[in-house]
N, C-alpha and C positions, 0 to 999 in steps of 0.2 A: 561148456560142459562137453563131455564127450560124450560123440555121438552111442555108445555103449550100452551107456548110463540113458540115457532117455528114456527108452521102451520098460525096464522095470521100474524106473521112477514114476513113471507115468502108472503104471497098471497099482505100484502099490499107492499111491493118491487116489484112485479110482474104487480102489477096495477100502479106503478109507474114509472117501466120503460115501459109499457104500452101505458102510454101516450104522453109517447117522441118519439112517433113513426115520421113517416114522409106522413101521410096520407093528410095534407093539405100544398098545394103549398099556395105561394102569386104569383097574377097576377099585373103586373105594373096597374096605373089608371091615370098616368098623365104623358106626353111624356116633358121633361127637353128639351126646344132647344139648341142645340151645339152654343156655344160663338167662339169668334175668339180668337185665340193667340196672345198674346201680342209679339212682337217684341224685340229684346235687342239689346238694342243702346250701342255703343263703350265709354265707360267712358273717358271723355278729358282730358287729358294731365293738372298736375296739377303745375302752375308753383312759384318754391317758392323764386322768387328772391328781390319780393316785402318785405316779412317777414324778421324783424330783426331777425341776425343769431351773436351766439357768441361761447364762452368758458366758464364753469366753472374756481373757481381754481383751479378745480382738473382734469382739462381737459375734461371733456364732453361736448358736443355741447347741442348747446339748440336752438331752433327753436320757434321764438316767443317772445312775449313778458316776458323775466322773475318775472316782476310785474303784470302780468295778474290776475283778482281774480278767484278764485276758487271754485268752491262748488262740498262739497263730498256726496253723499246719499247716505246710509247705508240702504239694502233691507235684513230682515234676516225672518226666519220659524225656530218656536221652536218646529217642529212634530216629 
């Protein structure tokens, strides 16, 4: 670097961590009132005796209707 270049490079780093000081606090100006907590209720008992139950032919269970329609939706990001 040239010797030139030093002494203003240097001063404007200095002015610049300068002013990352911590000379200015924030003071709140609006007080948030405290809400209530929500409660958590016990999830009920899910009973699936109603639902048609079966087998593949390859032996797996299946829960529900195997004729049921379907829909797939595909979300993708090319970043």
């Amino acid at each position: 670097m040239l010797p030139v270049l030093r002494l203003p490079l240097l001063c404007a780093a200095l002015f610049l961590l300068a002013a990352c000081g911590t000379g200015a606090t924030a003071t709140p100006t609006a007080v948030v009132p405290a809400t209530e907590v929500p409660t958590i209720v016990a999830a009920q008992p899910v009973n699936y005796r109603d639902l048609p139950q079966s087998k593949t032919a390859e032996g797996y269970a299946v829960l529900g209707d195997p004729a049921a329609p379907v829909t797939l939706t595909m979300f993708s990001d090319f970043l």
